[in-house]
C-alpha positions in Angstrom: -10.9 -5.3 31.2 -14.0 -3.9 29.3 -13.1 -6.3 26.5 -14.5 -9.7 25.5 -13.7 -11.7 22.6 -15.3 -13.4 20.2 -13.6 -16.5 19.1 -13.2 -14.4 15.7 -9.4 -13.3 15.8 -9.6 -9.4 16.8 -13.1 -8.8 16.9 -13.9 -7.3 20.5 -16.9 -6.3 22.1 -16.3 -3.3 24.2 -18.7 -3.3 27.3 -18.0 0.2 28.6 -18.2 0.7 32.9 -21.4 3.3 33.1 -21.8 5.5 35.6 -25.7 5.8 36.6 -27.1 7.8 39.3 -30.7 10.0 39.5 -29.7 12.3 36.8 -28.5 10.1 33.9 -25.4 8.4 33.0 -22.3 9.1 32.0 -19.4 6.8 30.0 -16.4 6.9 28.1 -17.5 5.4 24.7 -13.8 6.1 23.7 -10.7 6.2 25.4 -7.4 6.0 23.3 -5.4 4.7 26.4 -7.8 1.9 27.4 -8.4 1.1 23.6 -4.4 0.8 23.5 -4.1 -1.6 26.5 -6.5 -3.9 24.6 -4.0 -3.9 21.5 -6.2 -1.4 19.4 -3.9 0.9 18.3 -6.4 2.6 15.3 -6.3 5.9 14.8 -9.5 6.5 14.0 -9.6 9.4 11.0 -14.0 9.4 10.2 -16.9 9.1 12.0 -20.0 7.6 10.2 -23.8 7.9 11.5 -27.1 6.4 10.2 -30.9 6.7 11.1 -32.8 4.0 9.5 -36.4 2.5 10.3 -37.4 -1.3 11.1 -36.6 -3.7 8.6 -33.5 -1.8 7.2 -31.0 -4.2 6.2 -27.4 -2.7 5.5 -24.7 -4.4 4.1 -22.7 -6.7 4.0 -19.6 -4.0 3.0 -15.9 -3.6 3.0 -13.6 -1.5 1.5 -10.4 -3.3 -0.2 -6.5 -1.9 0.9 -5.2 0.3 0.8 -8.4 1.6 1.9 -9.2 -1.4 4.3 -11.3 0.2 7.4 -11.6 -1.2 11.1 -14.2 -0.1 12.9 -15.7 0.4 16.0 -19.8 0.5 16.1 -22.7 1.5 18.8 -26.1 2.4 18.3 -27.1 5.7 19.6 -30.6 4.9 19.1 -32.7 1.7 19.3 -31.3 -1.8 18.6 -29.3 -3.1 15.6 -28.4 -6.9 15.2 -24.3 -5.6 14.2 -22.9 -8.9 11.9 -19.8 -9.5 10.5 -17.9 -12.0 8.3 -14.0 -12.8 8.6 -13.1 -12.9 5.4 -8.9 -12.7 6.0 -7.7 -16.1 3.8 -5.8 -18.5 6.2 -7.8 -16.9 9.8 -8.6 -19.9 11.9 -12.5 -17.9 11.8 -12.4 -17.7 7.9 -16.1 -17.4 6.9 -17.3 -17.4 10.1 -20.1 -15.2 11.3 -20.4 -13.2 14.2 -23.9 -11.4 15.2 -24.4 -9.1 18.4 -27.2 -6.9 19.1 -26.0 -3.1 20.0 -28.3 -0.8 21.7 -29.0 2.5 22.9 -29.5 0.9 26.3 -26.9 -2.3 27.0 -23.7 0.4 25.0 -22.0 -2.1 24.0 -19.5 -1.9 21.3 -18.4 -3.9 18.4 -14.6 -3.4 17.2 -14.3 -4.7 13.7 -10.7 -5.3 12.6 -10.1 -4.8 8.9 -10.4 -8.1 6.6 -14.1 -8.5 8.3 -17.7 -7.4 5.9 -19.9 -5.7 8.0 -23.3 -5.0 7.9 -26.6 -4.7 10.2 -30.5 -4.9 11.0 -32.5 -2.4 12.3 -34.6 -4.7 15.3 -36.3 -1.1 17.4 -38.6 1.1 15.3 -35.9 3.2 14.0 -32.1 3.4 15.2 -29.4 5.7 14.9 -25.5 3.9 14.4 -22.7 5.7 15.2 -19.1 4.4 14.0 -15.6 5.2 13.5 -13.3 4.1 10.8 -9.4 4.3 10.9 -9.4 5.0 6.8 -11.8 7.4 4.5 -13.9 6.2 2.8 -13.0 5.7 -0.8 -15.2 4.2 -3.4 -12.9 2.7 -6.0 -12.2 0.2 -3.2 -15.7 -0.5 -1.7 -16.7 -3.9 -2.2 -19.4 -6.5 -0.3 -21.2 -9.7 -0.1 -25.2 -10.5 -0.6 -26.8 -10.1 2.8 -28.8 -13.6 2.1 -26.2 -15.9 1.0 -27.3 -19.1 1.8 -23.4 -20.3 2.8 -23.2 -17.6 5.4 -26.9 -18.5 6.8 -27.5 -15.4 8.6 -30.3 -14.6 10.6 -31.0 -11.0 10.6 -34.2 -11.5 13.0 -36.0 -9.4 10.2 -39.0 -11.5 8.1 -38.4 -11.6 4.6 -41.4 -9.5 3.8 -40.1 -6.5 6.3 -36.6 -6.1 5.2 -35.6 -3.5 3.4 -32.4 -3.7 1.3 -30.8 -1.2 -1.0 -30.9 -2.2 -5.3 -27.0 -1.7 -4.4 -27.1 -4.5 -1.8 -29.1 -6.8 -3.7 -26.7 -7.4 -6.0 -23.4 -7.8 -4.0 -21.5 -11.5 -4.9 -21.9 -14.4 -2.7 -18.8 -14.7 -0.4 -17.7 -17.5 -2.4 -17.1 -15.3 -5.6 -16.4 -12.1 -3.5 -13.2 -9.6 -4.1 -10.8 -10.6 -1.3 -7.3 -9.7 -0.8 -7.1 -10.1 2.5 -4.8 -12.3 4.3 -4.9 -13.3 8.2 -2.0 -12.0 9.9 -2.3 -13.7 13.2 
């Protein structure tokens, strides 16, 4: 199975098989079927894609129901350090972080379940994220939590005097006094 789990209730890293030979490679980064066999049955409605230089620091964001998005993320492009909090009330992982560097060239895949803040670092010179969400977006409902919380004690691998963080970002709540209706459903 091209799946591996976390320890984080429904957050999968999807390790696609890659076919390589002289002329390139070729891979399914999606396959409803396989998805399906895994237990992801998302229909995934938008797809999302971002170019940002060394440094950038996006997130951490969700959107609230009925609204809520899962996700699933690759970088096109370069290296992101992908991170995400489990913020579902009563999940065995509540608060617990998750970090995983995605790449143009290891293809992995992050699948983000909704009731998880996402964000990530840009670790290359630039990269380009591609991911798809099962729900539009919809502003009334976006919400998020301060990238540097000292609770969630990330470590983005980005000094403090390269990151570069939207006003927006900077002002997010600490998880502690976030907006949070969600509620595990194990």
């Amino acid at each position: 199975m091209p799946f591996i789990e976390t320890g984080l209730p429904g957050l999968l890293v999807f390790e696609p098989m890659v076919f390589e030979d002289s002329r390139g490679f070729f891979y399914e980064a999606y396959n409803q079927k396989t998805f399906g066999s895994a237990g992801i049955e998302n229909q995934f409605v938008q797809d999302n894609q971002s170019r940002s230089s060394y440094g950038v620091i996006r997130g951490l964001h969700y959107q609230t129901p009925p609204y809520a998005q899962a996700k699933l993320v690759r970088a096109l492009a370069g290296t992101i350090l992908d991170v995400v909090v489990d913020i579902r009330k009563g999940s065995p992982a509540f608060g617990k972080v998750f970090a995983i560097e995605l790449s143009a060239a290891n293809k992995k895949q992050l699948y983000i379940p909704a009731g998880f803040a996402h964000g990530f670092s840009v670790l290359s010179e630039t990269a380009e994220v591609l991911y798809k969400c099962d729900e539009f977006y919809n502003k009334a409902s976006e919400q998020g939590i301060l990238y540097s919380d000292p609770a969630l004690q990330i470590d983005w691998k980005i000094p403090a005097d390269k990151a570069i963080i939207s006003d927006k970002d900077q002002v997010l709540p600490v998880f502690a006094n976030c907006i949070n209706p969600f509620e595990f459903k194990g």
